[in-house]
C-alpha positions, 0 to 999 in steps of 0.5 A, a space after each residue: 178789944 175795941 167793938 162795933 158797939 164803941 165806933 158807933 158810940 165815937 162816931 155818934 159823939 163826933 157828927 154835927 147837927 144836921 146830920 141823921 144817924 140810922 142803925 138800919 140794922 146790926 151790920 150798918 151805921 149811917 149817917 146822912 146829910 143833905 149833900 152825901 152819905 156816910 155808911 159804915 157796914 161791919 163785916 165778920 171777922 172784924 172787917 170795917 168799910 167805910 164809905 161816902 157817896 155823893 148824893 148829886 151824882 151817886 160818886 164814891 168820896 171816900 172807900 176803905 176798909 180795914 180790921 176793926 182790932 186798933 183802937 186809935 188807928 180805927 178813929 184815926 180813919 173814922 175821924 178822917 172819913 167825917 173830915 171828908 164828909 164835912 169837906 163835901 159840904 163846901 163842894 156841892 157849889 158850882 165852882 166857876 172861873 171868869 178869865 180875860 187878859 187882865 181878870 178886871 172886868 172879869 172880877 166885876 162879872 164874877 162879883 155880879 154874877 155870884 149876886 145873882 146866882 144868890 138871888 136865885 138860890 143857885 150853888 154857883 160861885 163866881 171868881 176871875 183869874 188873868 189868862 196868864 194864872 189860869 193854868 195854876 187855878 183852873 184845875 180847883 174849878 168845875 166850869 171855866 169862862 173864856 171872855 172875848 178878850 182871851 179868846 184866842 186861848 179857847 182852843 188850847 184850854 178846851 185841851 189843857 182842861 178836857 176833864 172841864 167845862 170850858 166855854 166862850 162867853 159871847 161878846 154880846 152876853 159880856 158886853 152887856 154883863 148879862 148874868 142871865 145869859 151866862 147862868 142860861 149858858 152854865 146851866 144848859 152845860 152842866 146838864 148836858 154834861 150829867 147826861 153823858 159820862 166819860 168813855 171807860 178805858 177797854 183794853 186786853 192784855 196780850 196772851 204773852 202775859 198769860 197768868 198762871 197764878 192768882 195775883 193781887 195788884 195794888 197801885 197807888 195813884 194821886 189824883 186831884 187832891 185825893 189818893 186813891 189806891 186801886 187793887 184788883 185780883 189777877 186770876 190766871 189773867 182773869 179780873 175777879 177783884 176790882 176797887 179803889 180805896 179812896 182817901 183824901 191822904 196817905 200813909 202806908 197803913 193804908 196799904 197795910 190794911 187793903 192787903 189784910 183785908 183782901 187776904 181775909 176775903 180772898 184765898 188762894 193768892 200766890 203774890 202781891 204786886 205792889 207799885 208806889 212811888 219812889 226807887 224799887 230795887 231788889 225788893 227795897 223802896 227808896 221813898 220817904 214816907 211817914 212812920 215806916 222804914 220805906 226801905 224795908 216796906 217789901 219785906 215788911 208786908 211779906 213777913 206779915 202775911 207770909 206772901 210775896 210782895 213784890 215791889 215796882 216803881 210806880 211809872 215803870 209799872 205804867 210802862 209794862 202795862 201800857 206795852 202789854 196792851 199795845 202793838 209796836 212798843 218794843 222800843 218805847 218811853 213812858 213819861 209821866 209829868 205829874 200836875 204842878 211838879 217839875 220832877 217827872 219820871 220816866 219807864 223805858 221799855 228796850 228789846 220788849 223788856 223793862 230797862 231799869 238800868 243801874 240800882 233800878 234808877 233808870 227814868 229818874 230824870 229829876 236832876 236832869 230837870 234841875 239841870 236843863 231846866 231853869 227855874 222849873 218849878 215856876 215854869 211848870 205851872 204854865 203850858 209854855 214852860 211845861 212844854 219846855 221842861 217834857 220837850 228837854 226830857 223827850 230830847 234827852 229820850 231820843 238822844 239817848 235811846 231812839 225810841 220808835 214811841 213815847 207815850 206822854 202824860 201830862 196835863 199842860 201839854 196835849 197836843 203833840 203836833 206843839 209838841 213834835 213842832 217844838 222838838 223840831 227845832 233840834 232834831 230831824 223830823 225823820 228822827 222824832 218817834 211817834 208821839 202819844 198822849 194818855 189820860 189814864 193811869 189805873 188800868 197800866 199800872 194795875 196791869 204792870 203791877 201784875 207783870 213785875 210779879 210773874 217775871 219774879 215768880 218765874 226767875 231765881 229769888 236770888 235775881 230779885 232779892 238783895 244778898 248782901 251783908 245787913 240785908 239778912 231778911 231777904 232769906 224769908 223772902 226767898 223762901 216765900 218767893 220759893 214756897 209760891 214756886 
């Protein structure tokens, strides 16, 4: 059986030089660097956590935790949470984007500037980029500088790039390529910025979804190059159980894990609702993802730990949350347009009830993207082609269902006043919905997660699960669906 005592031996044999391991006691194995630290805490019955936190700011880096009882899968992860720890390394500079009409004088800037934050002992690095790239760039740096000859594209960065610093670069400080004057200004705004944090998402679900089971809820969110699976424990409505298991890749083992641990920890849970990519359908994912017959993922983790797991697809999860914490959205869309991705998807809430339409694939709007849309993998990288590619899906919302609201995530297009503007041109102003763009994620999904699950629980198992020939497991999740009952 593969122990502690061996985990602390590989995860010795594996740390670089710099590194400091203490033992600080039989429970605890860390490792600290001058950037973050890795701690590795051992839990009774054989649950491991590991975690990273960034010593700049206190911010979790990487959390998970799972049963410390594979050898192979146990160093996968370990090896996995010192790749994250190295990666840090590289990120504690400051990274800044010059950007002007044709990224010339910027680029000398930039290399004028990284000579004197050198000469300085500053982690600030420098590079330049043309207005026309800094939509496809702009999202790996931290600081982003307007010179004053892109100036006229400040207001929309400052939207575009609202998680960021973005500032205007005086005229006065570029003509003379004062490097003391922008690293004054950096400076100042990174200071200002770690003085305030961002405004927490605080919203009640509506009584009408009043729980009276104990549920567990997972999502999965891909987020700035890092998946983070959130999980939380509904409790007759209540939260008593709030996480995210933070990695910087996926595989369904994570999710095996996070159940399996949450079950050892936590009794009583009745169900599992589970919300993740792809086409969910009675029970069944229809999702490619590595080294699991996604199809069978429902059923899989049901018969394991004898619970329900009940499946969504992640966006129609984002839509019964968001309609549970809202007013006035008995008739409404919820379009997600992931960053850099031409294929969107869509939840589509009708009559206060989730339309999932046909083999559940209603909101499935790639192929009409395909369609509509020409060369839209290239044109999603920019706010002009973005604009086009969500504009042609909303036309097709309206179109079709007449919706009162449209709810809209999408980095490149926040401004719905553009977009109202664009969609102008083809339907009456009278007849375009209110128009709301969203930031947050987690919060709609955990909560639509949560209920999917007690509408399955309150139907007949034979509404959600598939009864048809070669679908002979679908009895053992009747009768757990049953059992719960």
């Amino acid at each position: 059986m593969y122990t502690k005592e061996k985990a602390v031996e590989y995860l010795k044999n594996r740390m670089n030089a710099e590194w400091t391991a203490e033992e600080p006691d039989e429970e605890h194995f860390r490792l600290s660097t001058p950037y973050a630290i890795a701690e590795v805490t051992f839990h009774p019955m054989d649950i491991t956590e590991l975690q990273i936190v960034n010593t700049a700011d206190g911010a979790s880096r990487f959390y998970l935790h799972f049963q410390l009882n594979d050898e192979r899968h146990a160093e996968e992860l370990f090896d996995e949470m010192l790749v994250t720890l190295r990666r840090l390394e590289k990120e504690q500079t400051v990274k800044v984007l010059l950007t002007c009409t044709s990224a010339l004088t910027t680029s000398y800037f930039a290399s004028e500037l990284n000579r004197a934050a050198e000469t300085m002992k500053l982690n600030y690095s420098f590079a330049a980029v043309s207005i026309h790239g800094i939509y496809e760039k702009g999202f790996d740096y931290d600081v982003i500088l307007v010179a004053p000859q892109a100036a006229h594209e400040y207001e929309n960065l400052k939207k575009i790039f609202s998680g960021r610093i973005v500032m205007k670069i005086p005229a006065s400080v570029f003509g003379q390529y004062s490097t003391g004057g922008v690293l004054k200004m950096l400076m100042d705004a990174l200071q200002e910025k770690e003085s305030s944090g961002p405004e927490p998402l605080t919203k009640v679900l509506r009584s009408a979804f009043d729980n009276p089971y104990r549920i567990l809820s997972v999502c999965m969110i891909n987020h700035k190059n890092e998946y983070r699976i959130a999980y939380r424990i509904f409790d007759h409505g209540k939260k008593t159980l709030d996480k995210e298991v933070i990695k910087p890749a996926f595989s369904l083992q994570d999710i095996d894990d996070l159940i399996g641990y949450v079950l050892v920890r936590h009794k009583n849970i009745a169900a599992i609702g589970l919300a993740l990519p792809g086409i969910a359908n009675r029970g069944m994912l229809y999702h490619k993802y590595d080294n699991v017959d996604s199809r069978n993922v429902g059923i899989w983790l049901s018969e394991k730990y004898s619970k329900p797991v009940i499946l969504s697809n992640d966006v129609n999860a984002i839509a019964m949350g968001y309609f549970a914490m809202h007013e006035g959205c008995e008739n409404m869309v919820f379009h997600f347009q992931p960053r850099g991705m031409a294929q969107a998807g869509a939840g589509i809430i009708i009559g206060s009830r989730l339309h999932r339409g046909y083999r559940s694939a209603a909101g499935e709007i790639a192929n009409l993207t395909e369609a509509v849309v020409r060369r839209s993998e290239q044109k999603i990288q920019t706010p002009e082609g973005a604009m086009e590619i969500v504009g042609k899906a909303l036309l097709a919302y309206i179109a079709v269902l007449a919706p009162e609201k449209i709810v809209i995530y999408s980095e490149l297009t926040p401004d719905m006043e553009a977009m109202r503007e664009w969609l102008g041109k083809y339907v009456s102003d009278e007849y375009i919905p209110e128009l709301i763009h969203v930031v947050h994620l987690k919060e709609f999904m955990l909560a639509g997660a949560m209920i999917h699950a007690l509408e399955i629980l309150g139907k007949d198992p034979s509404s959600y699960i598939d009864n048809r020939p070669g679908h002979e497991k679908s009895a053992e999740f009747a009768r757990l669906l049953k059992e719960v009952k």
